[in-house]
LOMIGU-394143 format. One line per field, with one value per residue (C-alpha): x, y, z; residue number from 1. Coordinates in steps of 0.2 Angstrom, whole numbers, plus 5000, padded with zeros to 4 digits. Layout:
BEGIN
c1 c(X  ...)
c2 c(Y  ...)
c3 c(Z  ...)
seq c(NUM  ...)
This chain:
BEGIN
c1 c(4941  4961  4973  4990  5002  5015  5032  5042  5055  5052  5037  5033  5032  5023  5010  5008  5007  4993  4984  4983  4975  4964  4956  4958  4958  4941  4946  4960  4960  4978  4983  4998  5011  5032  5044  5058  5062  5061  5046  5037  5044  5038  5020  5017  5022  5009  4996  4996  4990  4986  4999  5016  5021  5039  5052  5069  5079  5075  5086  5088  5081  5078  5065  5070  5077  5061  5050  5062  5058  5042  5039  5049  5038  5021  5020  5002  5007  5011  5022  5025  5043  5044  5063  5069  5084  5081  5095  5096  5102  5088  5076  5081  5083  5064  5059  5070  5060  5044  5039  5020  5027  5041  5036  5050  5047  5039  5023  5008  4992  4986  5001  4999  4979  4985  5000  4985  4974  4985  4989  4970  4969  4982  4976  4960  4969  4979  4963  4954  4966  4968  4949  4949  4961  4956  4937  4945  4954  4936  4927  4939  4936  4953  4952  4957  4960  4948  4959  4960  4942  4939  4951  4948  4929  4925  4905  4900  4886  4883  4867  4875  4867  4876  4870  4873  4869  4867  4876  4888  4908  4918  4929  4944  4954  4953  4960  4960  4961  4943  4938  4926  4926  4916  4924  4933  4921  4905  4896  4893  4905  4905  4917  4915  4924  4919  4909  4893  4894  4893  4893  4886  4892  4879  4881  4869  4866  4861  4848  4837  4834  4817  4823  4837  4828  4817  4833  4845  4831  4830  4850  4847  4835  4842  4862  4858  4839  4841  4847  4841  4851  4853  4850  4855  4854  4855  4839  4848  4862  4880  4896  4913  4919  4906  4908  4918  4905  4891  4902  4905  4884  4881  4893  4886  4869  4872  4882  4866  4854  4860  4848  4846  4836  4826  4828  4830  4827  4832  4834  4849  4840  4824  4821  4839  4843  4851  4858  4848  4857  4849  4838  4825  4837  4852  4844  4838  4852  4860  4847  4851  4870  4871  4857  4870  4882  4875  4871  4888  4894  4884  4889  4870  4874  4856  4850  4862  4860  4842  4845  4857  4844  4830  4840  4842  4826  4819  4833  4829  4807  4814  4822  4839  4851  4864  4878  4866  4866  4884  4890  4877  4888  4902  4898  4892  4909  4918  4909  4910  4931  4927  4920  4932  4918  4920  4924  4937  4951  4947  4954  4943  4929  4931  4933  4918  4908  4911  4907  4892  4881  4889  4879  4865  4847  4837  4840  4837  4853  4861  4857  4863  4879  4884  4879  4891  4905  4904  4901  4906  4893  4884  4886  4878  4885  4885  4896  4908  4913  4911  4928  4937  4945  4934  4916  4925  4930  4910  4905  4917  4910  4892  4897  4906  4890  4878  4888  4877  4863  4865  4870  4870  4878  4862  4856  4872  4872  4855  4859  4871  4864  4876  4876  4885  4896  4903  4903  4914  4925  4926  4931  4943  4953  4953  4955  4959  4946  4928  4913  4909  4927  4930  4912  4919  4935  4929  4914  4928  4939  4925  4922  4940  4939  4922  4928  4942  4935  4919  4930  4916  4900  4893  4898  4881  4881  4893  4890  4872  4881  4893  4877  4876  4860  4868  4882  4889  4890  4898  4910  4917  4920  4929  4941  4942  4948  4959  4963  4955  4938  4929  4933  4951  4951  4943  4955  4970  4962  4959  4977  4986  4975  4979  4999  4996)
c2 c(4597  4601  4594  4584  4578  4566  4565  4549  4537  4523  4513  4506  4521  4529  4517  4521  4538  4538  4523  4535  4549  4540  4529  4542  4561  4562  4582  4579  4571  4564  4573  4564  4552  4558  4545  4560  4577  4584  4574  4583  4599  4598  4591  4605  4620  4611  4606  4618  4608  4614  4603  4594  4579  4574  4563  4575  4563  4561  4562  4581  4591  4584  4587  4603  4612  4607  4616  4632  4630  4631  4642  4654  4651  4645  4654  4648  4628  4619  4608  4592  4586  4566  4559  4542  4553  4564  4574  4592  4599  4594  4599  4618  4617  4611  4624  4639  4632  4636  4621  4618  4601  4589  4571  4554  4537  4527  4539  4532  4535  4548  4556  4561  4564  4578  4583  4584  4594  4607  4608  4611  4624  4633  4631  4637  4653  4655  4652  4663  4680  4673  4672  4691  4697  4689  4700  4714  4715  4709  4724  4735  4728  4718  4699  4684  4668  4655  4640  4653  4656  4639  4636  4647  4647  4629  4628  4622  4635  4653  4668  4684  4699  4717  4729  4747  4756  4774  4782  4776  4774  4787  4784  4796  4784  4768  4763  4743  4748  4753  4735  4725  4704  4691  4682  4665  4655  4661  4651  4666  4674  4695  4708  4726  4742  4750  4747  4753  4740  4721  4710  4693  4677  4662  4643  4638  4624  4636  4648  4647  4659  4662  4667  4678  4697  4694  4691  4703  4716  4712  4715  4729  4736  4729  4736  4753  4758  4776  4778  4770  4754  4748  4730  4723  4703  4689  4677  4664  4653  4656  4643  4652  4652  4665  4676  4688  4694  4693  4707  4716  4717  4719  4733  4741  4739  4749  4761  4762  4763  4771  4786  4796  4792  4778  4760  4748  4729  4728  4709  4709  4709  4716  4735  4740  4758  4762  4777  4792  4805  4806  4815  4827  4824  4829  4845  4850  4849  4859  4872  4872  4872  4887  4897  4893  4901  4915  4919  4916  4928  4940  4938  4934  4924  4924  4918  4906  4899  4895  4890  4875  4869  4869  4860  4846  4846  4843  4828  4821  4822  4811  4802  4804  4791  4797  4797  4810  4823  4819  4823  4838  4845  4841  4853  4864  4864  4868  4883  4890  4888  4898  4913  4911  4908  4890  4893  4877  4871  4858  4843  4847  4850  4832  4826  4833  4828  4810  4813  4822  4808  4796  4801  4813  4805  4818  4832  4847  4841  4839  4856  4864  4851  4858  4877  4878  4868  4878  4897  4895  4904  4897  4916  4912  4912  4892  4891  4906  4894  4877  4876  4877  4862  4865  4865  4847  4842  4842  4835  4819  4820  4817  4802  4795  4796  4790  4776  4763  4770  4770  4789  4796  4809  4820  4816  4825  4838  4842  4843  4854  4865  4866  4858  4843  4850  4860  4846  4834  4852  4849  4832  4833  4846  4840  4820  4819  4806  4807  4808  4789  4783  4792  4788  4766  4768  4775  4760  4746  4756  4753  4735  4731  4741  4730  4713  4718  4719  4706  4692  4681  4692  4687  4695  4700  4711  4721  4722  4731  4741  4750  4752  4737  4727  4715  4704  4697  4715  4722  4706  4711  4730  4721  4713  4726  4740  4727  4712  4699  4691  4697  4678  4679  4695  4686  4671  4683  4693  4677  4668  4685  4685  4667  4672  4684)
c3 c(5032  5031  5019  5024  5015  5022  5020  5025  5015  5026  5019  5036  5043  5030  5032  5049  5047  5036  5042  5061  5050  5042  5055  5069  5062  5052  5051  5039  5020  5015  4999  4994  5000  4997  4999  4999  5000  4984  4978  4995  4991  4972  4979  4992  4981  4969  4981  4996  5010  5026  5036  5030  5042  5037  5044  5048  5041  5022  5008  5003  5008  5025  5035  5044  5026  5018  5032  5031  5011  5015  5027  5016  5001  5011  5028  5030  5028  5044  5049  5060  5062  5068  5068  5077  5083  5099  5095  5104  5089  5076  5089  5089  5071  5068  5080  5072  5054  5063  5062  5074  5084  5084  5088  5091  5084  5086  5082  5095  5089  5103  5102  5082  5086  5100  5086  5075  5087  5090  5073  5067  5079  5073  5055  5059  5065  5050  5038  5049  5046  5027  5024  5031  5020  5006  5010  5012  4995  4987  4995  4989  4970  4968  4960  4968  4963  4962  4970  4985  4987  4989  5001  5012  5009  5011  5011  4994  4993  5003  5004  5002  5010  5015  5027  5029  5041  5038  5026  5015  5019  5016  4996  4995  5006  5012  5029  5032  5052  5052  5045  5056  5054  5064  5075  5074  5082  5072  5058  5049  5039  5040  5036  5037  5028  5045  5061  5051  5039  5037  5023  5026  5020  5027  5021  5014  5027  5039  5032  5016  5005  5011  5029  5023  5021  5037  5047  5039  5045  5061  5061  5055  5066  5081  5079  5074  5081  5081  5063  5046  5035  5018  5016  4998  4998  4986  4987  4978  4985  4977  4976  4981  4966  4961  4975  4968  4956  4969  4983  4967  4964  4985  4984  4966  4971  4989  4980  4969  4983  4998  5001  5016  5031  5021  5026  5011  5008  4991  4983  4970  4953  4959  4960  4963  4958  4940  4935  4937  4929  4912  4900  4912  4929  4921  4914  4930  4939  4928  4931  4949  4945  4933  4948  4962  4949  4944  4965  4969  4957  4960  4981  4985  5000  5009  4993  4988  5005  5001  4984  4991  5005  4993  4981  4993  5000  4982  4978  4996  4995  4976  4986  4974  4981  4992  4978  4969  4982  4985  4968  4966  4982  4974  4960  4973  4983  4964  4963  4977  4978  4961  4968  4984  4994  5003  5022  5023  5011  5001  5013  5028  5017  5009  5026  5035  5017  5021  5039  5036  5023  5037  5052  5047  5047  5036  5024  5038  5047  5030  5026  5040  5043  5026  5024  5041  5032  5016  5025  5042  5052  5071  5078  5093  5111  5113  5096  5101  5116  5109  5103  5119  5128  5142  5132  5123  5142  5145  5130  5133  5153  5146  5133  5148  5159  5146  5137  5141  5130  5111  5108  5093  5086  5082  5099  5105  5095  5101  5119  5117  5103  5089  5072  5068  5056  5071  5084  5069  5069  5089  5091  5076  5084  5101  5097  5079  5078  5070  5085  5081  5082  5098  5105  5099  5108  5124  5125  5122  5134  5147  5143  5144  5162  5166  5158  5171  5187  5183  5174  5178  5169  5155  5137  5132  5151  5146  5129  5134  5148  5134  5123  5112  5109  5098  5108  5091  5085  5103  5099  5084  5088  5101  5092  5079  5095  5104  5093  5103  5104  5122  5126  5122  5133  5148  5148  5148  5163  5171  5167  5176  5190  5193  5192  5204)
seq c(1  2  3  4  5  6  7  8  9  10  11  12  13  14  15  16  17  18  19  20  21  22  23  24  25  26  27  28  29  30  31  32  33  34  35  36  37  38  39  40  41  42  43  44  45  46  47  48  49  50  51  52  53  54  55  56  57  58  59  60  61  62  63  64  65  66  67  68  69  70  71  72  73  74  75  76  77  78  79  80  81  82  83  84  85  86  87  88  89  90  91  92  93  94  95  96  97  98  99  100  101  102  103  104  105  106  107  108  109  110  111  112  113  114  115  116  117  118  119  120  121  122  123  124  125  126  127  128  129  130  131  132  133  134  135  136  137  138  139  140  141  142  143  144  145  146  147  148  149  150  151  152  153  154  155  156  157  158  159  160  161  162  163  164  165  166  167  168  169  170  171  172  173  174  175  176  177  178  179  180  181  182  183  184  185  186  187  188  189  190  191  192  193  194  195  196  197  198  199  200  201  202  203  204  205  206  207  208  209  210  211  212  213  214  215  216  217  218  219  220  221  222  223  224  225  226  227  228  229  230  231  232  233  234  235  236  237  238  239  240  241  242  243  244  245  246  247  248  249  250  251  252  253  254  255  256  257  258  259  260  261  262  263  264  265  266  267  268  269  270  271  272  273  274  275  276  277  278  279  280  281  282  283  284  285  286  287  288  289  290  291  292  293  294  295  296  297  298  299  300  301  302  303  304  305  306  307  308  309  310  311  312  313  314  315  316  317  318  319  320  321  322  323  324  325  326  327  328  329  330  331  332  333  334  335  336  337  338  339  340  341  342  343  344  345  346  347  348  349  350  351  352  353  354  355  356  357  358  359  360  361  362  363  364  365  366  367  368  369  370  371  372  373  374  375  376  377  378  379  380  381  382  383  384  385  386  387  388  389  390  391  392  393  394  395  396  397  398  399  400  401  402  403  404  405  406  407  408  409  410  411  412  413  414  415  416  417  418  419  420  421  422  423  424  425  426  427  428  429  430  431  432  433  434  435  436  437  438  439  440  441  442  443  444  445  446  447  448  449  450  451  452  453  454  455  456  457  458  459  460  461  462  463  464  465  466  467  468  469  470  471  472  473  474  475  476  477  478  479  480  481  482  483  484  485  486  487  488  489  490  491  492  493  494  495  496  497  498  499  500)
């Protein structure tokens, strides 16, 4: 339902107006009536409706300065002109205002339903990229207000559920150009910090709670089958006005959670993690910290080695979430600058961290991802020659040939016979991309090429031949790569063929 307020300071009219509205365009609900400018202008800065219909000529401001008033204060508002005058002039005026359509007197009821049409469409546009933005800032902790939640999240009740896949994102920055939203046209709500992740926001109309975990795994399963997910989910239906505090718990109770190479299903309120670095745990790990000291001073690099890998194979068979370990190799990585030992300086080392708890799927590939970050090492033939353009150059070849099956980066890294560690060193140097960024953009690259040359194939094709299961997920990576929904893309393929 969107909001109009009407602007008009003849009665007549007025009635008209709104009588059209009412009987004909059951998607809009009149907010307020204005018999003149500055009543309209104090209403809409008040009332934020989706639409303003004004007459241009009212007393001040008319029509025209009241829609650049607007626009300048409420970009998101649109705006339908109607005037009795066609005058040239007041036309380019409205248009310069921004204004969505200009429509003459008398106003015919088609007319101001296929005004109104257009006008929803656009609305729904704007709300769309609003909703999105407003997620965004929510995942990364900020408040909003509660007038704009329910605007722009009009259900009256939603499930929450959040799904990770892997391991958690990485924290010491944020880059809003990796976030991942559903598309426009889909009932559910999702938005992701990256392509790994997707928060779920469901009406409750269309699920019940009962249903909720079942289906969220089988999301999980089916977008990433070679890896393992997080699923935190809320049982209980929310309104929006609480849906700041329920992200905040999905996001706590991941943060909580996330452990490596075990899949989750984890209810809000029931069995989530708590803090585990107390009493017995804490003096353990102290243990292990003032060891790794004491080795590292004393240059016992073998044994120090050792130490680190049976440290996480002890925190990973506890099953220590994945901010545990994180923040045991913090320590570690501290230590080691101490004693001058880390192999990398302390920004490379913080990036191929993040890397690193992102992609592995068990502790042995931990351990060896991060012995090779913190001391160098691989002295083997394959690694002497893997950092050259031509050992990358057969590296991209064999992503190219295989990118229709879901290729991961341990598969890779198997073929190939180096660590992980060292293939993120690789395509770092060589693309300035991570290996799953890279491996994203050359799969949308081939579906723009396929979507191309087939205009006519269907999406879920393509998604599977670019090594997607899941054709909603394919969609959004889509749009997140390019900026448009695969149908957007097919209609501009099809629109430039036809001008040809």
């Amino acid at each position: 339902m969107y909001t109009v307020l009407v602007a008009e300071d003849e009665p007549l009219a007025l009635k008209t107006i709104c009588s059209i509205i009412e009987k004909h365009c059951k998607d809009y609900r009149i907010l307020f009536q204005a018999e003149n400018g500055a009543e309209a202008l104090r209403m809409i800065r008040q009332l934020k409706p989706d639409l303003v219909i004004s007459d241009i000529k009212m007393p001040r401001p008319n029509g025209v300065e009241l829609a650049a008033i607007v626009r300048e204060e409420l970009p998101d508002i649109c705006f339908i002109i109607i005037s009795g005058y066609q005058d040239f002039e007041f036309t380019q005026s409205a248009i310069r205002s921004g204004v969505t359509d200009y429509l003459l007197k008398p106003v015919m009821p088609d007319t101001l339903k296929n005004s109104l049409s257009l006008a929803a469409q656009r609305i729904r546009r704007i709300q769309y990229r609003a909703r999105n933005r407003l997620l965004g800032r929510l995942a990364r902790g900020e408040t909003v207000d509660n007038d704009r939640m329910k605007h722009y999240f009009p259900y009256d009740r939603y499930y929450g559920a959040l799904i990770r896949h892997n391991g958690l994102p990485r924290r010491f920055y944020i880059d809003s150009r990796d976030e991942v939203y559903s598309d426009i046209d889909e009932q559910y709500i999702v938005f992701g910090r990256d392509e790994m992740e997707g928060l779920y926001l469901i009406p409750e109309e269309f699920i019940s709670g009962g249903e909720l975990a079942s289906y969220m795994e089988r999301i999980g399963r089916a977008q990433n089958p070679s890896g393992y997910f997080t699923l935190i989910y809320d049982g209980s239906c929310f309104p929006a006005t609480l849906m700041q505090e329920k992200i905040r718990e999905l996001y706590r109770a991941l943060d909580l959670n996330s452990t490596l190479g075990l899949n989750q299903s984890i209810e809000l309120g029931k069995g989530q993690g708590e803090d585990k670095l107390q009493g017995n745990d804490r003096q353990e790990l102290e243990n292990v910290l003032q060891r790794i000291e004491s080795l590292s001073g004393a240059g016992r690099l073998d044994t120090l080695r050792n130490e680190i890998r049976a440290a996480n194979e002890k925190w990973a068979a506890e099953r220590k979430p994945q901010l545990w370990m994180e923040n045991f190799i913090r320590e570690v990585i501290s230590i080691l600058r101490r004693y001058d030992i880390l192999s990398v300086p302390l920004n490379e080392c913080e990036y191929f961290l993040g890397e690193v708890f992102g992609t592995v799927y068990d502790v042995d590939s931990l351990n060896d991802s991060l012995l090779e970050i913190f001391f160098g090492g691989e002295e083997n033939t394959v690694s002497q020659k893997a950092g050259s353009r031509e050992y990358f150059d057969q590296i991209a070849r064999y992503l190219d040939v295989h990118i229709h099956e879901p290729l991961t980066l341990q598969e890779i890294c198997d073929k190939f016979s180096i660590s992980q560690a060292y293939m993120s060193r690789i395509f770092r140097k060589y693309t300035s991309n991570s290996f799953n960024k890279y491996l994203t953009e050359r799969r949308m690259l081939r579906a723009r090429e396929i979507f191309s040359q087939e205009p006519d194939i269907y999406i879920k094709e393509v998604a599977q031949m670019v090594g997607y299961t899941d054709q909603f997920y394919f969609s959004r990576i889509f749009r997140t790569y390019t900026g448009k929904s695969p149908t957007e893309y097919l209609k501009e393929v099809e629109q430039f063929k036809g001008d040809r």
